[in-house]
N, C-alpha and C positions, 0 to 999 in steps of 0.2 A: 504494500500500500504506500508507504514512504518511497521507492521509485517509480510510480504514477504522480505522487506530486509534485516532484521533482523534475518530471518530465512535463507536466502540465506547468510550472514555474519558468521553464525552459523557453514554450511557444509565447509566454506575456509578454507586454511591452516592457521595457524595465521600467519605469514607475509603479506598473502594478503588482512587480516579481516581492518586492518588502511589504509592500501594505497590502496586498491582495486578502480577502477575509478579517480584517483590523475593524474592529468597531470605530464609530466616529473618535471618540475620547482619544485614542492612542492614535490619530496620523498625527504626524509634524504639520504645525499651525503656520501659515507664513508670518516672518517678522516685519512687514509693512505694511501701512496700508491697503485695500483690497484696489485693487489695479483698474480702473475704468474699461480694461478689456472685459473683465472678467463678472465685473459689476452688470456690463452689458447684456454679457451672456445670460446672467441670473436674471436678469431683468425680462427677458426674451421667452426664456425657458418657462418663467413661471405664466404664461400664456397659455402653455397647452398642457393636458392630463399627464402630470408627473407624479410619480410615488417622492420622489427624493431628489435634493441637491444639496450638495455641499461641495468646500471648497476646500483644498489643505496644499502643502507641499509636498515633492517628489522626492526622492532623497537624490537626485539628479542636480537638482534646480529648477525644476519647472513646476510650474504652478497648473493648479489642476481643478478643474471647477467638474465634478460628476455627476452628472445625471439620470436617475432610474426611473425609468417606465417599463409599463406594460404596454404599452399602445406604441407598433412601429411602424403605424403613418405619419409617425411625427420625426423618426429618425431622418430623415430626407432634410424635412426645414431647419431641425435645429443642426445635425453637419452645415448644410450651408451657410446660415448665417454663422456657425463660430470660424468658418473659412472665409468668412468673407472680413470677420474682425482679426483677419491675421494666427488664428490658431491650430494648432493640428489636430485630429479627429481620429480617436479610435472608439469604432462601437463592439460592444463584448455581450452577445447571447448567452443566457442560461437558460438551453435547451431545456431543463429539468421543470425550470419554474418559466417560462416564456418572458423572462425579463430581461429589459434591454439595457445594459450601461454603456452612457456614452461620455467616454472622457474628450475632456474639450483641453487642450495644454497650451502652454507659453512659457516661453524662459523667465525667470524671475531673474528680470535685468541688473538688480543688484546680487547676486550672485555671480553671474557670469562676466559682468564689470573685475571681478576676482581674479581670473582665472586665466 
């Protein structure tokens, strides 16, 4: 069972390979302000039938605004608009339970200003 998870850790994006299954309390919080990219998204998203979103950081750098539905007529609008405010999009199925997470990312420029 431990190399099925490991192998399933293997296929995530790596933002999701540390936090993947983390209840909210335990992601890393970002240390700024919440980013008007990001504010955007939230803003957008809460439009159409979501179970959930929240926002935290990657252990990468990048800031990650999540959003969970069941409903993926919605999957189309909300990828586009977080492409269109400059973010990358990955959506992640659980087949099991028909729900869709769609992480919306951006660099957290003070990070990468670091590096």
């Amino acid at each position: 069972m431990a190399d099925d998870q490991n192998k399933n850790t293997e296929d995530m994006p790596h933002f999701m390979q540390r936090q993947y299954g983390k209840s909210a309390s335990t992601l890393e919080a970002s240390h700024e302000e919440l980013s008007d990219v990001r504010k955007q998204m939230i803003r957008f998203a809460l439009d159409f039938p979501i179970r959930d979103i929240r926002t935290y950081s990657g252990y990468k750098g990048d800031l990650l605004v999540e959003i969970t539905t069941g409903n993926d007529d919605i999957l189309p609008k909300l990828k586009a608009h977080a492409e269109s405010l400059g973010m990358e999009v990955v959506i992640k199925e659980r087949y099991d339970t028909r729900i869709h997470e769609v992480y919306c990312i951006v660099p957290d420029e003070n990070i990468y200003r670091l590096k």
